[in-house]
mmCIF file of the N, C-alpha and C atoms, coordinates in Angstrom:
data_MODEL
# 
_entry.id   MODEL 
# 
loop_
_atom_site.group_PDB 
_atom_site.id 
_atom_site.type_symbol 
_atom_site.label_atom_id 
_atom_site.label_alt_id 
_atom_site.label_comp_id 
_atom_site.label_asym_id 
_atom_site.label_entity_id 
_atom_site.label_seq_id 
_atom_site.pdbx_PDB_ins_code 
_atom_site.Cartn_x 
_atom_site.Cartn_y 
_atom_site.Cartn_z 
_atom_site.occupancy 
_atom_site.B_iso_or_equiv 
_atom_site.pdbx_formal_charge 
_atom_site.auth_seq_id 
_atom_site.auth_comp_id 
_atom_site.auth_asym_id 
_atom_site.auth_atom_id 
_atom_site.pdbx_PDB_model_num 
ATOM 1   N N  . UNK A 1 1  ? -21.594 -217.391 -72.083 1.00 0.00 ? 1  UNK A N  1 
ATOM 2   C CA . UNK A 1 1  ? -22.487 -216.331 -71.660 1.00 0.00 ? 1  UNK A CA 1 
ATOM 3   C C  . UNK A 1 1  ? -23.502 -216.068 -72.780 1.00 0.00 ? 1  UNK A C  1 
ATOM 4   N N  . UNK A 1 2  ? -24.239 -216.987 -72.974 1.00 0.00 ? 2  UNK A N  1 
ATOM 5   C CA . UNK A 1 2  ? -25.699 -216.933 -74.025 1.00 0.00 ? 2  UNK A CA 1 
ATOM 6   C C  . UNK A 1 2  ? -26.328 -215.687 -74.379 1.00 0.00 ? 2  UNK A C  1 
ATOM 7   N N  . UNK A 1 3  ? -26.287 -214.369 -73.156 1.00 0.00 ? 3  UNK A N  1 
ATOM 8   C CA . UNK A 1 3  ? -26.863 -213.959 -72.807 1.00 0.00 ? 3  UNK A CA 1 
ATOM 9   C C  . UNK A 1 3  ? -26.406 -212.273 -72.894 1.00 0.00 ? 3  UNK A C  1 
ATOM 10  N N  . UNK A 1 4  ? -24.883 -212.469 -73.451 1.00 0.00 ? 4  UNK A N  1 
ATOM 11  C CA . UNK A 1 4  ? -23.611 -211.421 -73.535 1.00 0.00 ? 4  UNK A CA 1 
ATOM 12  C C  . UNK A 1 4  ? -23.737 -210.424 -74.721 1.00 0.00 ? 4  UNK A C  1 
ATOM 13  N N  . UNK A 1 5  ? -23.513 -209.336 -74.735 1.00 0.00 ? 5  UNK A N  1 
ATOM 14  C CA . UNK A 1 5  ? -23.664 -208.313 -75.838 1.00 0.00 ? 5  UNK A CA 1 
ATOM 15  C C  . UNK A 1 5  ? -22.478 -208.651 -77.610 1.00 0.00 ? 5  UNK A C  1 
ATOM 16  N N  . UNK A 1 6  ? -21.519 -210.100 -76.462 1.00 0.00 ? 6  UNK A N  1 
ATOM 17  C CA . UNK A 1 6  ? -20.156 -210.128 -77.511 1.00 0.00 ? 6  UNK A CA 1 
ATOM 18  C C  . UNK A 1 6  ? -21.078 -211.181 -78.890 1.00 0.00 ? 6  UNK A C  1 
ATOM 19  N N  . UNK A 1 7  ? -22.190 -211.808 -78.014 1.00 0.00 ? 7  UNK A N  1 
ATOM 20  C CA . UNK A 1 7  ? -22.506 -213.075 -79.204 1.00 0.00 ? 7  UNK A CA 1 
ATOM 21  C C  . UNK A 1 7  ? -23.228 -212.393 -79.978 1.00 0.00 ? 7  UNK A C  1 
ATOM 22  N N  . UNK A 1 8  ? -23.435 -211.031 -80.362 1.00 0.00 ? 8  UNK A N  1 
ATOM 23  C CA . UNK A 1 8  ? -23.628 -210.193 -81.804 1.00 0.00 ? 8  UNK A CA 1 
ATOM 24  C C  . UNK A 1 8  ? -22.422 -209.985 -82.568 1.00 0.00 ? 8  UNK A C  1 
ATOM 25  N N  . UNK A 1 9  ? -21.022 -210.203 -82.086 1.00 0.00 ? 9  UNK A N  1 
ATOM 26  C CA . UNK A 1 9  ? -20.018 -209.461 -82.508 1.00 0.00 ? 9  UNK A CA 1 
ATOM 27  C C  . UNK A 1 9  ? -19.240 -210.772 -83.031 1.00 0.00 ? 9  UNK A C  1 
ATOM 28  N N  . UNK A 1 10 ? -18.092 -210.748 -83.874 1.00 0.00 ? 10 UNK A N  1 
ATOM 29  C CA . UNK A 1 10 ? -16.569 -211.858 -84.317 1.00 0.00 ? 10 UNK A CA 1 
ATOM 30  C C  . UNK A 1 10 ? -15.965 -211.959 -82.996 1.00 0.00 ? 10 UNK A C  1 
ATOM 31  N N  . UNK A 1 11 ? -15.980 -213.028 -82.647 1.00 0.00 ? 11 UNK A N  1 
ATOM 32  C CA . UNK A 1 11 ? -14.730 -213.331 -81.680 1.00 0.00 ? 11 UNK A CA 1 
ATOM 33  C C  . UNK A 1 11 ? -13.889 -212.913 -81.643 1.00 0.00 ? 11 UNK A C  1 
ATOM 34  N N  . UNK A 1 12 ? -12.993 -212.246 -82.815 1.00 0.00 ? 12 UNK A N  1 
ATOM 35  C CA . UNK A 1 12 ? -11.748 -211.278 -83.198 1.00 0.00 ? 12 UNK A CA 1 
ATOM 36  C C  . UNK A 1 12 ? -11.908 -210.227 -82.704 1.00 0.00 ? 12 UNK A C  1 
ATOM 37  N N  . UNK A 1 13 ? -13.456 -209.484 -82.374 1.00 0.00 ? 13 UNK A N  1 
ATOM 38  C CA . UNK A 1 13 ? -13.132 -208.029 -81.327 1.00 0.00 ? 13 UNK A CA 1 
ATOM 39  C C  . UNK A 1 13 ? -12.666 -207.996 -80.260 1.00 0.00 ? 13 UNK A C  1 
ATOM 40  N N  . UNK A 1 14 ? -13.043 -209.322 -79.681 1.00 0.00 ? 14 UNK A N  1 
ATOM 41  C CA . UNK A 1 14 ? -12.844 -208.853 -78.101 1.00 0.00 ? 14 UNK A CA 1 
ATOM 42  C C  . UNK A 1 14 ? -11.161 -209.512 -77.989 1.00 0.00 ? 14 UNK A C  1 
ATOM 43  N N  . UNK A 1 15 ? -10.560 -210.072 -79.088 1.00 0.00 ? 15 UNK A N  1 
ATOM 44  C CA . UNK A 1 15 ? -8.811  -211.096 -78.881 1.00 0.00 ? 15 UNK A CA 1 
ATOM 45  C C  . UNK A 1 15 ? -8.140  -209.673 -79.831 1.00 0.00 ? 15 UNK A C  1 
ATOM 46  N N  . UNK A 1 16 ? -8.760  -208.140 -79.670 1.00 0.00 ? 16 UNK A N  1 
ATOM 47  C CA . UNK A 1 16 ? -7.971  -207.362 -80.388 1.00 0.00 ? 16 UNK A CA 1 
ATOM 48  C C  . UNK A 1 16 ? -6.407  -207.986 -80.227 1.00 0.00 ? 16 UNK A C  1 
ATOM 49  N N  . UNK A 1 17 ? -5.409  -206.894 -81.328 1.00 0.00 ? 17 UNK A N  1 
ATOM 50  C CA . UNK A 1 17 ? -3.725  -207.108 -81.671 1.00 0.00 ? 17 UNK A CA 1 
ATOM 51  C C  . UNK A 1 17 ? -3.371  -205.412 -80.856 1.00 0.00 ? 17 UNK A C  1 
ATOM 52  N N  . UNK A 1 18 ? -4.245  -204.550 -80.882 1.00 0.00 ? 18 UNK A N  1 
ATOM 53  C CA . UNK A 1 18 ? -3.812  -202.902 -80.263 1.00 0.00 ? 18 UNK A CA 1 
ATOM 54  C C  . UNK A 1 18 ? -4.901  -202.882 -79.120 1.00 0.00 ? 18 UNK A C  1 
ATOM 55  N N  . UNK A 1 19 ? -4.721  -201.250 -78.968 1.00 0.00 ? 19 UNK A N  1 
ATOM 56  C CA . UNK A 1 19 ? -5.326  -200.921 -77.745 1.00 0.00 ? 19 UNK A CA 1 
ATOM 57  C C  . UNK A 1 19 ? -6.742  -200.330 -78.202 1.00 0.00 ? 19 UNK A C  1 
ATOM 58  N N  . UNK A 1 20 ? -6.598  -199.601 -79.856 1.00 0.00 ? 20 UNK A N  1 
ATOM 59  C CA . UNK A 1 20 ? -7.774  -199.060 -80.104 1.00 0.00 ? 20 UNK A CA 1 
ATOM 60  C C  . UNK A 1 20 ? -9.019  -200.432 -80.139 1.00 0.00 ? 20 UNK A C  1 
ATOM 61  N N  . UNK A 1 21 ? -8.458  -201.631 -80.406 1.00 0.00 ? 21 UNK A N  1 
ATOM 62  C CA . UNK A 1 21 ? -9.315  -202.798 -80.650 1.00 0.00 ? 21 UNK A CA 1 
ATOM 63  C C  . UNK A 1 21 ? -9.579  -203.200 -79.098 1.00 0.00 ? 21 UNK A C  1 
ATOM 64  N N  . UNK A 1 22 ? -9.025  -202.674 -78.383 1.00 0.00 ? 22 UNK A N  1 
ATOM 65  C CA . UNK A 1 22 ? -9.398  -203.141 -76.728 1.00 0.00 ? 22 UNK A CA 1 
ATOM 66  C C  . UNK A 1 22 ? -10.497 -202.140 -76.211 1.00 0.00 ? 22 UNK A C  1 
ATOM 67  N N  . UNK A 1 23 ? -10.296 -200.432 -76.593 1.00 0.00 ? 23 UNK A N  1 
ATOM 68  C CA . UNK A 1 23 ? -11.323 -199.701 -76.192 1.00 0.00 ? 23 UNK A CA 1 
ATOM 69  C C  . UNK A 1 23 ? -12.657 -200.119 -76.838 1.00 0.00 ? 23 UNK A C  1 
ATOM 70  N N  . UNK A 1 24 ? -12.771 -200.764 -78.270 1.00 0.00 ? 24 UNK A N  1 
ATOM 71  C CA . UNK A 1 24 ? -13.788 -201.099 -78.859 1.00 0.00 ? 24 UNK A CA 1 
ATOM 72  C C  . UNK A 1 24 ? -14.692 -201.771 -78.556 1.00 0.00 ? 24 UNK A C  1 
ATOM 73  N N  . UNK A 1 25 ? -13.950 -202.927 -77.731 1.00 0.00 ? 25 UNK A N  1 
ATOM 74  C CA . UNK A 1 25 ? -14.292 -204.135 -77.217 1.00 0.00 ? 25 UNK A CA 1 
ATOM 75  C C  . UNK A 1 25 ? -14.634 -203.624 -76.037 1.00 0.00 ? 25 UNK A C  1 
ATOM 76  N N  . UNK A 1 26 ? -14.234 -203.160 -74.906 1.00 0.00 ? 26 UNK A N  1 
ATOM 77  C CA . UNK A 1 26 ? -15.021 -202.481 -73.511 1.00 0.00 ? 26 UNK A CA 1 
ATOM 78  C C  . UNK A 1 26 ? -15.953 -201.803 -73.837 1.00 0.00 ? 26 UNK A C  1 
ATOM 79  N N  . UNK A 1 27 ? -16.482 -201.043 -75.419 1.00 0.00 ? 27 UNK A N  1 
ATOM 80  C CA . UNK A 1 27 ? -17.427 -199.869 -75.009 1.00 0.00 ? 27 UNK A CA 1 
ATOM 81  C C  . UNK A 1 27 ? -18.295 -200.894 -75.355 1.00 0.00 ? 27 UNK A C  1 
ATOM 82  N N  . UNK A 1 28 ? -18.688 -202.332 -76.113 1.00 0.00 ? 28 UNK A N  1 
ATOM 83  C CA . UNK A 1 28 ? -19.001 -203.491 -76.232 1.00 0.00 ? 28 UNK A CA 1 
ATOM 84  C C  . UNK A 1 28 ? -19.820 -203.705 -75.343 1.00 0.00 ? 28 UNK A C  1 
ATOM 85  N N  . UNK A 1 29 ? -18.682 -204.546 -74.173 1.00 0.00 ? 29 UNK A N  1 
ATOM 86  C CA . UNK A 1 29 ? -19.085 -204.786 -72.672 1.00 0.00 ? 29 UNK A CA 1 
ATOM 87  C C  . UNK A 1 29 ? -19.876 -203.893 -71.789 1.00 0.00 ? 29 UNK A C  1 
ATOM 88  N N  . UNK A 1 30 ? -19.891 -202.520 -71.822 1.00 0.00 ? 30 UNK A N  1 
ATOM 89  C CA . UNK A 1 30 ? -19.929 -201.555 -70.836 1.00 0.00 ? 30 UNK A CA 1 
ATOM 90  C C  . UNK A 1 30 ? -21.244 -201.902 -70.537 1.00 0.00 ? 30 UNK A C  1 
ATOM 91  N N  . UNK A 1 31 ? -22.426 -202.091 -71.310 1.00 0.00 ? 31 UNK A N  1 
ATOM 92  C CA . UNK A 1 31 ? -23.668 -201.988 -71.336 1.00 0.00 ? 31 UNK A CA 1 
ATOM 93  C C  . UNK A 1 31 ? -23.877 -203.758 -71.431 1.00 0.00 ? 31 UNK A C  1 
ATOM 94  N N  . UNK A 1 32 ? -23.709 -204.717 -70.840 1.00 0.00 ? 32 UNK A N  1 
ATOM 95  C CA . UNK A 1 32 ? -23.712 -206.199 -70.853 1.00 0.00 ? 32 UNK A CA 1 
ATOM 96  C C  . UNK A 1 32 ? -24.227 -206.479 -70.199 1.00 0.00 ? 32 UNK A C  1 
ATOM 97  N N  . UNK A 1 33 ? -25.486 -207.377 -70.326 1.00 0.00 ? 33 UNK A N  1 
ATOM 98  C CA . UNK A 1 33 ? -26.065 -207.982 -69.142 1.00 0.00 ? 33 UNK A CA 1 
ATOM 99  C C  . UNK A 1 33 ? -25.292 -208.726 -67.952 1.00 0.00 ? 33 UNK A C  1 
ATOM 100 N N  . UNK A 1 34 ? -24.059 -209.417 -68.303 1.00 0.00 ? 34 UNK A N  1 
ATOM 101 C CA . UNK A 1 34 ? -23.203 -210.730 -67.825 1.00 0.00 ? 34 UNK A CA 1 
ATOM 102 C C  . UNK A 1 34 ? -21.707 -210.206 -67.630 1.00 0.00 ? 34 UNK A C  1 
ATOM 103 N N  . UNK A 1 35 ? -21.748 -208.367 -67.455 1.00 0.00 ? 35 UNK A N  1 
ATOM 104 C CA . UNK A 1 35 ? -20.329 -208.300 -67.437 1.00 0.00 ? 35 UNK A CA 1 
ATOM 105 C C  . UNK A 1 35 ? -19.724 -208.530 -66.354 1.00 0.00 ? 35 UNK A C  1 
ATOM 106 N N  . UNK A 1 36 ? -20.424 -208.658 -65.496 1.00 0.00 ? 36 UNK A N  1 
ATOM 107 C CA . UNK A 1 36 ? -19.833 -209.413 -63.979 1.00 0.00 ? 36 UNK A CA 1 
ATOM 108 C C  . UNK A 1 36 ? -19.341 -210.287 -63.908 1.00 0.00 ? 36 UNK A C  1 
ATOM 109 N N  . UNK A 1 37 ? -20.354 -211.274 -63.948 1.00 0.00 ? 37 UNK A N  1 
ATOM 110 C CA . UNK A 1 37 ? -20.180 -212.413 -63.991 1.00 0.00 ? 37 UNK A CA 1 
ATOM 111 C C  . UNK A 1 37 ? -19.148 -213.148 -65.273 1.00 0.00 ? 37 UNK A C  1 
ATOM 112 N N  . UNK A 1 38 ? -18.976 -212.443 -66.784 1.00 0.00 ? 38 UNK A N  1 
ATOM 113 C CA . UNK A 1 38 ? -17.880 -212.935 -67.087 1.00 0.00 ? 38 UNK A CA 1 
ATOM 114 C C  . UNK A 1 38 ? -16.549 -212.357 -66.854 1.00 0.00 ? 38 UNK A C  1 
ATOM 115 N N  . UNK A 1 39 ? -16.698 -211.340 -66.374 1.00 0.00 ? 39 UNK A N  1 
ATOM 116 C CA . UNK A 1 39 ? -15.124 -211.104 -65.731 1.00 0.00 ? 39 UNK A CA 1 
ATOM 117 C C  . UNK A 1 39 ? -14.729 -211.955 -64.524 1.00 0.00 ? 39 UNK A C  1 
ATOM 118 N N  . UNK A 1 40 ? -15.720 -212.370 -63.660 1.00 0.00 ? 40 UNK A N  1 
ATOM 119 C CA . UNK A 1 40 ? -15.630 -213.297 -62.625 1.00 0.00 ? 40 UNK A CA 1 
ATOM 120 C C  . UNK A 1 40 ? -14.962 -214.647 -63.033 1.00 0.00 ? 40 UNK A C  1 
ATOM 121 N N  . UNK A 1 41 ? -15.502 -215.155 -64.218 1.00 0.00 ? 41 UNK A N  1 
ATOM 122 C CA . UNK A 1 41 ? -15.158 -216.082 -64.545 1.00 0.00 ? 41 UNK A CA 1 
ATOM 123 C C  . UNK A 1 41 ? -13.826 -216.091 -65.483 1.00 0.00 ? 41 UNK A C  1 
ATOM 124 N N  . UNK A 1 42 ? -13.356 -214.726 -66.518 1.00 0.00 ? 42 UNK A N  1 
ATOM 125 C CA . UNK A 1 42 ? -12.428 -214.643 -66.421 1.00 0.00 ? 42 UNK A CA 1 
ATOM 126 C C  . UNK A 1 42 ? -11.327 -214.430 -65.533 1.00 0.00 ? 42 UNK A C  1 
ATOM 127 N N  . UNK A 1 43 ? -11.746 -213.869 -64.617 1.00 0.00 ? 43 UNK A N  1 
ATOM 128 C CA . UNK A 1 43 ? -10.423 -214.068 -63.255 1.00 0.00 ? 43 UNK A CA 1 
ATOM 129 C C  . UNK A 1 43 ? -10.370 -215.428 -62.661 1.00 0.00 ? 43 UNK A C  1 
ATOM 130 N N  . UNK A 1 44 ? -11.488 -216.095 -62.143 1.00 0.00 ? 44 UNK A N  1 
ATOM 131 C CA . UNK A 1 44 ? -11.525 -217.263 -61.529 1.00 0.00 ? 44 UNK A CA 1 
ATOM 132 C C  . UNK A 1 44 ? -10.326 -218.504 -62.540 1.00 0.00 ? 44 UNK A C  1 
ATOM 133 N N  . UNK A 1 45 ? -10.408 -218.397 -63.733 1.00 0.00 ? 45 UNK A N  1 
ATOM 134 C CA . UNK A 1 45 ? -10.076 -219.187 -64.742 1.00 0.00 ? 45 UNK A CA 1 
ATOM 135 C C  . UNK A 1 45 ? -8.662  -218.859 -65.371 1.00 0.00 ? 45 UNK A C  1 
ATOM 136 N N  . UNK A 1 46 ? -8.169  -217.505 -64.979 1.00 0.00 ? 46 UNK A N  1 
ATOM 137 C CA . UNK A 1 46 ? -7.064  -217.093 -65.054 1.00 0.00 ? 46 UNK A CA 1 
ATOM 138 C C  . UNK A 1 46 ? -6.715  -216.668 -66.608 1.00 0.00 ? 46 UNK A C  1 
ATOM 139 N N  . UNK A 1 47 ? -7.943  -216.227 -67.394 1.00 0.00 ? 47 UNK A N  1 
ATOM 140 C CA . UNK A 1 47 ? -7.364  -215.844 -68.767 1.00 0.00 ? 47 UNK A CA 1 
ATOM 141 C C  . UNK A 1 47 ? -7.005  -214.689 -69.263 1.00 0.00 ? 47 UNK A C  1 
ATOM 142 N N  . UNK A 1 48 ? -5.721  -215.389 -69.672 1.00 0.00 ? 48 UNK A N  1 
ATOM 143 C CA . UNK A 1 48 ? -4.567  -214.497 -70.153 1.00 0.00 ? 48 UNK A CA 1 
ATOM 144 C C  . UNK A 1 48 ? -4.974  -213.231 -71.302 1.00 0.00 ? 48 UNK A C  1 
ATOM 145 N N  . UNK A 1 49 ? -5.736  -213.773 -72.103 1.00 0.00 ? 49 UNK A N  1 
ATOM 146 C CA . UNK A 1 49 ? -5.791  -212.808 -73.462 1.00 0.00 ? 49 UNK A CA 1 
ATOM 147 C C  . UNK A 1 49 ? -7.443  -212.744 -73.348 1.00 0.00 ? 49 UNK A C  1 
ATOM 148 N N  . UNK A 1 50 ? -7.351  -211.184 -74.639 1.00 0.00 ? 50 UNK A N  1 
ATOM 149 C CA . UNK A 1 50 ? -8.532  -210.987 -74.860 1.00 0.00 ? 50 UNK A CA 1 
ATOM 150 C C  . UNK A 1 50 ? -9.209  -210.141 -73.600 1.00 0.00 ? 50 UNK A C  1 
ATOM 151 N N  . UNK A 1 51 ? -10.353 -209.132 -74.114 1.00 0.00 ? 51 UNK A N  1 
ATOM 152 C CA . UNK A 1 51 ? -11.520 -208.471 -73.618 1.00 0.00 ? 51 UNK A CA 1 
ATOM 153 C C  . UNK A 1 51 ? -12.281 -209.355 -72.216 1.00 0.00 ? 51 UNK A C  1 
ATOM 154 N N  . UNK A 1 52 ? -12.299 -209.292 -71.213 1.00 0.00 ? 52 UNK A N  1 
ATOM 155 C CA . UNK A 1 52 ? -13.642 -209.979 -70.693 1.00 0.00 ? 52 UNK A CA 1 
ATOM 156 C C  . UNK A 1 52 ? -14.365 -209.126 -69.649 1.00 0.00 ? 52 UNK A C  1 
ATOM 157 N N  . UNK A 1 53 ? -15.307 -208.972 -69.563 1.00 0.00 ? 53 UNK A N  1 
ATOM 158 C CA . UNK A 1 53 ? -15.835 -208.093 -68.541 1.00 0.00 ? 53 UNK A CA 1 
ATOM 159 C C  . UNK A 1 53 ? -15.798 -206.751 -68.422 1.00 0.00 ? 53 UNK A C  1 
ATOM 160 N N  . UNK A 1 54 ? -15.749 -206.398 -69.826 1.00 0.00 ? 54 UNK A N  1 
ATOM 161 C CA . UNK A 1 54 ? -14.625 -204.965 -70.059 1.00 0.00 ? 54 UNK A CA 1 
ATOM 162 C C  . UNK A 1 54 ? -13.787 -204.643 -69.748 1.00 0.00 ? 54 UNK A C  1 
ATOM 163 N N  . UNK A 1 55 ? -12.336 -205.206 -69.607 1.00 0.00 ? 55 UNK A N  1 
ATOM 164 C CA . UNK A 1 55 ? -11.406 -205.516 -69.135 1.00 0.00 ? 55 UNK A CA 1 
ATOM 165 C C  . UNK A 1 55 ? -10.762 -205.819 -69.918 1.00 0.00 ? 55 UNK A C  1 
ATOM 166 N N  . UNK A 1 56 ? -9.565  -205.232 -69.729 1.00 0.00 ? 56 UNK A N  1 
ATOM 167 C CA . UNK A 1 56 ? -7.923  -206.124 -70.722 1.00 0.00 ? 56 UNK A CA 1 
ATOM 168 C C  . UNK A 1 56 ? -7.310  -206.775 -69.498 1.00 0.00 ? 56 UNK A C  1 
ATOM 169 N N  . UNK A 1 57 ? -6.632  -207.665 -70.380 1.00 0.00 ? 57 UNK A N  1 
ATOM 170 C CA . UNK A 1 57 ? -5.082  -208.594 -69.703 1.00 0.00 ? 57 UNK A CA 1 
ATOM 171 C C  . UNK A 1 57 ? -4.632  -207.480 -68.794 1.00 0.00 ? 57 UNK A C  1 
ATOM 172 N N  . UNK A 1 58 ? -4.360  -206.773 -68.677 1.00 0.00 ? 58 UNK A N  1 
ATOM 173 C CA . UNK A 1 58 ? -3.372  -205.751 -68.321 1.00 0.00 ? 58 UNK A CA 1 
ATOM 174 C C  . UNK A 1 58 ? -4.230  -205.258 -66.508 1.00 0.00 ? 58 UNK A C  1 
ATOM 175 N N  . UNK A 1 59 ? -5.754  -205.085 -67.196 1.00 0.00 ? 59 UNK A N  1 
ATOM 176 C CA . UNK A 1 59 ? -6.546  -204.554 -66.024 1.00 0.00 ? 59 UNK A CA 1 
ATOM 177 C C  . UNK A 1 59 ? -6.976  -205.638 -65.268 1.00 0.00 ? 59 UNK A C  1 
ATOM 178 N N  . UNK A 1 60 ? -7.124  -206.935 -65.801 1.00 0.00 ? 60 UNK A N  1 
ATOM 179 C CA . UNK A 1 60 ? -7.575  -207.921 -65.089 1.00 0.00 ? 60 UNK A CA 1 
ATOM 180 C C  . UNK A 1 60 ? -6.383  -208.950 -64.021 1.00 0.00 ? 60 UNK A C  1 
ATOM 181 N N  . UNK A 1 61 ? -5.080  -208.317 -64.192 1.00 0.00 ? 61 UNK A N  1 
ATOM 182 C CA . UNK A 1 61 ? -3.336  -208.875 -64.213 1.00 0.00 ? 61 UNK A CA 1 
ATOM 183 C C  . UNK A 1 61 ? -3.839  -207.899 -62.195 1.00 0.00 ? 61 UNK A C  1 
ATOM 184 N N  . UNK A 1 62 ? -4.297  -206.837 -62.826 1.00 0.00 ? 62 UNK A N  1 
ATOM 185 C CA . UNK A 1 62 ? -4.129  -205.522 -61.505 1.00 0.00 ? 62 UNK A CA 1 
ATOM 186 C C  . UNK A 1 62 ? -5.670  -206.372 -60.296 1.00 0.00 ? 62 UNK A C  1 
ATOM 187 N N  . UNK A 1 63 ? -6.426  -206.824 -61.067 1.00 0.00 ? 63 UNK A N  1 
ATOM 188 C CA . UNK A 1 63 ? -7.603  -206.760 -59.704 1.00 0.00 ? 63 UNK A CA 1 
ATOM 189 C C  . UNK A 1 63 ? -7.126  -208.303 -59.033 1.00 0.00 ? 63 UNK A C  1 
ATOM 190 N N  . UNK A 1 64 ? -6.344  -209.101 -59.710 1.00 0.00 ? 64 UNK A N  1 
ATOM 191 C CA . UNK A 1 64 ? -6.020  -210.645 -58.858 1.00 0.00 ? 64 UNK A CA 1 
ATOM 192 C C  . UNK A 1 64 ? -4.742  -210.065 -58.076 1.00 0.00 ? 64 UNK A C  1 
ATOM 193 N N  . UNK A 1 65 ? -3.790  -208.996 -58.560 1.00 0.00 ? 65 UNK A N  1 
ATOM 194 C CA . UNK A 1 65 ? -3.018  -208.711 -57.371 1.00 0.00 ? 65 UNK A CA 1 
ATOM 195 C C  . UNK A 1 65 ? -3.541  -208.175 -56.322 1.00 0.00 ? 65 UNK A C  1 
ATOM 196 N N  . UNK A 1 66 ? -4.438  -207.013 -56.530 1.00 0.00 ? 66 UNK A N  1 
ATOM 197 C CA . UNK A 1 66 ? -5.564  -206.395 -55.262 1.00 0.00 ? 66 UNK A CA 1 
ATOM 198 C C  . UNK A 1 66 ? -5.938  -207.304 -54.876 1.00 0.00 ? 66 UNK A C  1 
ATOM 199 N N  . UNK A 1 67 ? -6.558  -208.364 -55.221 1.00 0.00 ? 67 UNK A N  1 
ATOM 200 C CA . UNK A 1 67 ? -7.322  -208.900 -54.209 1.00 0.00 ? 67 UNK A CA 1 
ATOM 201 C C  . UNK A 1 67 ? -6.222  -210.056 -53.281 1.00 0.00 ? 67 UNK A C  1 
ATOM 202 N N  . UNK A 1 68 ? -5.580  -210.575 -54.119 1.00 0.00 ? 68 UNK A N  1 
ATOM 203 C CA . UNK A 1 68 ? -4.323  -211.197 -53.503 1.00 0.00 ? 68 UNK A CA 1 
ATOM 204 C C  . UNK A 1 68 ? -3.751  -210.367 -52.035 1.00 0.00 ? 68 UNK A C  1 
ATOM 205 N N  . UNK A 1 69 ? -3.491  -209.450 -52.434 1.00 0.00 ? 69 UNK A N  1 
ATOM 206 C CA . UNK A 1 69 ? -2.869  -208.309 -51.089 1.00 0.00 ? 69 UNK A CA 1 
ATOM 207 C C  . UNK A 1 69 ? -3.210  -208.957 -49.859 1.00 0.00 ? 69 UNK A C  1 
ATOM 208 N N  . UNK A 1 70 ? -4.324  -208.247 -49.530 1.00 0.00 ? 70 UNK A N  1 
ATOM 209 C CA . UNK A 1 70 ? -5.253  -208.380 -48.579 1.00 0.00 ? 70 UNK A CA 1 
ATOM 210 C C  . UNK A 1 70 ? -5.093  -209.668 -47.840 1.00 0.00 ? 70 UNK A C  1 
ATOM 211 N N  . UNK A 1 71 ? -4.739  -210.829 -48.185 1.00 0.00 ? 71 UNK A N  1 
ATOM 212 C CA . UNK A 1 71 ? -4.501  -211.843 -48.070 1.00 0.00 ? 71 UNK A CA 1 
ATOM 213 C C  . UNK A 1 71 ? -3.321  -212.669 -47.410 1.00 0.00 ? 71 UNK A C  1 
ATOM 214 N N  . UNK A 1 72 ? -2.400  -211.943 -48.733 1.00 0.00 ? 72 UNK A N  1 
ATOM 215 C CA . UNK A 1 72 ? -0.670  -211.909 -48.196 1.00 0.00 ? 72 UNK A CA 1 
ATOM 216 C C  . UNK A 1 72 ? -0.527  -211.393 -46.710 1.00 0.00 ? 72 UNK A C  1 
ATOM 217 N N  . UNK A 1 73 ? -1.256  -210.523 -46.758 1.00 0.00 ? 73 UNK A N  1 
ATOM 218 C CA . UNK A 1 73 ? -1.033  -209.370 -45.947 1.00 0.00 ? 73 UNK A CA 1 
ATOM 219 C C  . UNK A 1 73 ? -1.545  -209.746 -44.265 1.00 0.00 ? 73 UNK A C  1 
ATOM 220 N N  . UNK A 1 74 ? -2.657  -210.726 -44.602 1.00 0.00 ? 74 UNK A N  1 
ATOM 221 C CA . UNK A 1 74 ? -3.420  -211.397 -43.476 1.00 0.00 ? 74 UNK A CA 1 
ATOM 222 C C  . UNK A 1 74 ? -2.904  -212.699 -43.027 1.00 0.00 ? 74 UNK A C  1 
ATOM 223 N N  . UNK A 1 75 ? -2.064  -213.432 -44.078 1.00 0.00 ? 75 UNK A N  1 
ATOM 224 C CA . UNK A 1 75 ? -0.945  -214.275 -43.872 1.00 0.00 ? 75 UNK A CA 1 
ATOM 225 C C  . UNK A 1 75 ? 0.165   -214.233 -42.881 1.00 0.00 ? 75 UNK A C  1 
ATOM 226 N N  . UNK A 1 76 ? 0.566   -213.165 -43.298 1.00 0.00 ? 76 UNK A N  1 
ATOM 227 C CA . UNK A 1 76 ? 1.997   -212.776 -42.703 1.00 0.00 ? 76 UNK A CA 1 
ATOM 228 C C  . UNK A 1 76 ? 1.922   -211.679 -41.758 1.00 0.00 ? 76 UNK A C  1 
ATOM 229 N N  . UNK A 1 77 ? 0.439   -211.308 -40.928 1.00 0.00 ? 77 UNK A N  1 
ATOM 230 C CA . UNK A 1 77 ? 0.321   -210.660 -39.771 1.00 0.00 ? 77 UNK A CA 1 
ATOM 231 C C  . UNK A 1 77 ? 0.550   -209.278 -39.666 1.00 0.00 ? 77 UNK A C  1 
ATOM 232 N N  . UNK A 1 78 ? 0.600   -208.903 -40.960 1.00 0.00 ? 78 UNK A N  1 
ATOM 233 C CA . UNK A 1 78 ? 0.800   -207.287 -40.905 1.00 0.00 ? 78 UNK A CA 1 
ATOM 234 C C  . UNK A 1 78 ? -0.967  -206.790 -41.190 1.00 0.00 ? 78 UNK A C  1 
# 
């Protein structure tokens, strides 16, 4: 993402070790030209660690089950 607010920053902000290094890293993103589109591509790609899209592991774990649902759900006729 050429074009991303992170390629001013160390690669080490956005792979914080806590949570205060994760809020750091979203207030980062918040204002990103490409935060769509790289959270898109972090979900599409399935990555585990690290900031993307302003997003943690944790929040990005929650929108592939949401969107999964819907699906399951259209599967199996309920």
């Amino acid at each position: 993402m050429n074009d991303g607010n992170c390629r001013s920053h160390p690669p080490e902000v956005f792979f914080p070790s806590d949570g205060v290094g994760v809020t750091i890293a979203q207030r980062i993103c918040a204002t990103c030209p490409v935060r769509e589109p790289c959270l898109e591509y972090a979900l599409e790609n399935r990555i585990d660690h690290g900031v993307w899209g302003a997003t943690s592991e944790r929040q990005r774990r929650r929108i592939l089950k949401a969107r999964r649902e819907p699906i399951e759900a259209y599967a199996s006729g309920t």
